[in-house]
C-alpha positions in Angstrom: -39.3 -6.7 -21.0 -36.0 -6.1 -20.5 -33.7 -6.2 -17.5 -32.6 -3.2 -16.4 -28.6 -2.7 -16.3 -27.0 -1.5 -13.3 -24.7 1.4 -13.2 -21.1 0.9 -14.0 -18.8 2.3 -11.4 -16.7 4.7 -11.9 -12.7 5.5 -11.3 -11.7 8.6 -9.5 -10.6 11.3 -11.3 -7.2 11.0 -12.8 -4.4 8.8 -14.4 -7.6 6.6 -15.2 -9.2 9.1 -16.9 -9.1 8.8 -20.8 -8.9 12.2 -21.4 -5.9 12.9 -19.1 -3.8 9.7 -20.2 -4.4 11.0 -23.7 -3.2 14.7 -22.5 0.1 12.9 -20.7 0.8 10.9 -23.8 0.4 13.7 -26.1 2.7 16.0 -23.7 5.2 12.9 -23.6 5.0 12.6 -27.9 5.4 16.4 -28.4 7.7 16.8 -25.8 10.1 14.0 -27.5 9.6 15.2 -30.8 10.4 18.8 -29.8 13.3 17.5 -27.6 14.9 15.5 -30.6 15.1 18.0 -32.6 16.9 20.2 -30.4 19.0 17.4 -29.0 20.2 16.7 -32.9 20.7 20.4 -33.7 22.6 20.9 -30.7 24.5 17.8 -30.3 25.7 18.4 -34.4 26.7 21.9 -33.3 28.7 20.2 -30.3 30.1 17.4 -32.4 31.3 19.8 -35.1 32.5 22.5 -32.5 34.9 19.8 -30.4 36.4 18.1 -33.3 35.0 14.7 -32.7 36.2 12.5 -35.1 34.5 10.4 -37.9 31.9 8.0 -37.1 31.9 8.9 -33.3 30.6 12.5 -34.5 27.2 10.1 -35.4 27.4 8.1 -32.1 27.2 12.1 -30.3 24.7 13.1 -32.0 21.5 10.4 -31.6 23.2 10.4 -27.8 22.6 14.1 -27.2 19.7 13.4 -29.8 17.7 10.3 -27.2 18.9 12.1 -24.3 17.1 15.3 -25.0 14.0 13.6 -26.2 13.9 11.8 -23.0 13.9 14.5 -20.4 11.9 17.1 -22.5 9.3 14.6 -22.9 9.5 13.5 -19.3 8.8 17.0 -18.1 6.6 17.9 -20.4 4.9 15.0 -19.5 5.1 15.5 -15.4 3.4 19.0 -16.3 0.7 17.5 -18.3 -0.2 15.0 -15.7 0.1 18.1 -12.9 -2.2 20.1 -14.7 -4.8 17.0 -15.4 -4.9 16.6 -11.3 -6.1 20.4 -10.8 -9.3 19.9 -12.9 
């Protein structure tokens, strides 16, 4: 006969959750990718538009580019995580 196994306990509901840190880290990926796209269309726009010269035109560009990714996938990350602690 086997010996029976006791329950494993379980964490509260939230950041410990698999399925909500999998909905925050999808929020932060898609929100990054969608943020660094529009941070490279816009900051080639803004490069273009102010006359920034040569190589600094690149150096404006992946900074507008990281920058954007950053917050957008920050936010949209902070309103994935909001919306995994109402359920």
């Amino acid at each position: 006969r086997t010996p029976r196994r006791s329950p494993t306990p379980r964490a509260p509901m939230g950041l410990t959750d698999n399925r909500c840190a999998n909905r925050v880290l999808t929020g932060v990926a898609l929100g990054g990718t969608v943020g660094g796209a529009v941070g490279a269309c816009y900051g080639t726009y803004e490069a273009f538009s102010a006359g920034i010269p040569g190589m600094l035109k690149v150096r404006h560009v992946g900074r507008t580019t990281v920058g954007s990714a950053a917050l957008f996938g920050l936010f949209l990350g902070a309103g994935s995580l909001l919306q995994c602690g109402r359920r």
